[in-house]
VOPA-716710 format. One line per 4 residues: their letters; for each residue x, y, z of C-alpha. Coordinates in steps of 0.2 Angstrom, whole numbers, plus 2048, in hexadecimal, padded with zeros to 3 digits. Layout:
a = X/Y/Z; ...;
END
This chain:
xxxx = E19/0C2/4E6; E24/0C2/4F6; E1A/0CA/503; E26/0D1/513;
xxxx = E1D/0D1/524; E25/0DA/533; E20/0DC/543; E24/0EB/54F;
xxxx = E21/0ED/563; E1D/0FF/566; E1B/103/57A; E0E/111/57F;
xxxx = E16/119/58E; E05/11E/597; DF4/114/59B; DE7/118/590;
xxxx = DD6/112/592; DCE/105/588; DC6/10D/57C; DD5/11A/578;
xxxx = DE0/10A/575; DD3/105/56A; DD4/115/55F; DE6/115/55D;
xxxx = DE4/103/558; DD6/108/54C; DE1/116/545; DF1/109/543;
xxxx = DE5/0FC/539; DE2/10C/52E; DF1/10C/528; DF5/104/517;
xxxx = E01/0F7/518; DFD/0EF/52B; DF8/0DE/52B; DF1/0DE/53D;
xxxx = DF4/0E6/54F; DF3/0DE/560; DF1/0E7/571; DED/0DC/57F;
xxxx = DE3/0E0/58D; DF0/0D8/599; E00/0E1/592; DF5/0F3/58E;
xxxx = E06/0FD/588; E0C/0F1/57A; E07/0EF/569; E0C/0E3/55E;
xxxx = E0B/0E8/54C; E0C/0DD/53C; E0E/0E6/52D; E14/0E2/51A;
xxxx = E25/0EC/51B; E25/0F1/50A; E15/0FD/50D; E18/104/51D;
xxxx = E26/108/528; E29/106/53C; E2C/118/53E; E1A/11C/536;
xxxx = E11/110/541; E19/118/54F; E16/12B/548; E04/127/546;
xxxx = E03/122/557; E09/134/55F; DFF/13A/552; DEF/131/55E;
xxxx = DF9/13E/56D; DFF/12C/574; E14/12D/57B; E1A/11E/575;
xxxx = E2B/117/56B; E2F/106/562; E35/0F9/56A; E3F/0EB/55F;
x = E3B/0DB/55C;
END
């Protein structure tokens, strides 16, 4: 089985506090198909998101995202 792992930047466009960055990360480790997602305390409007590309798409991460009420876009990598 050839597993294919992506990963995606998305860029929050406004300062959320710690634990609202922590539920949008919740909701992106809910999703099906994401192997792991990084938000450092440092660099609070990126994301890095691995996910098997074959399960989930960047678009979806990102709508999930807005979904939170979070402005944000993907930035590539």
């Amino acid at each position: 089985m050839d597993i294919q792992l992506a990963d995606v930047l998305i860029h929050i466009d406004e300062s959320l506090r710690a634990d609202r960055r922590a539920s949008v990360e919740a909701q992106l480790r809910d999703i099906e198909g994401v192997v792991s997602v990084n938000n450092p305390e440092d660099k609070p409007h990126l994301t890095l998101v691995a996910y098997r590309s074959d399960k989930v798409d960047p678009q979806s991460l990102l709508e999930q995202v807005k979904a939170e009420g979070v402005q944000a876009e993907l930035v590539g990598l």
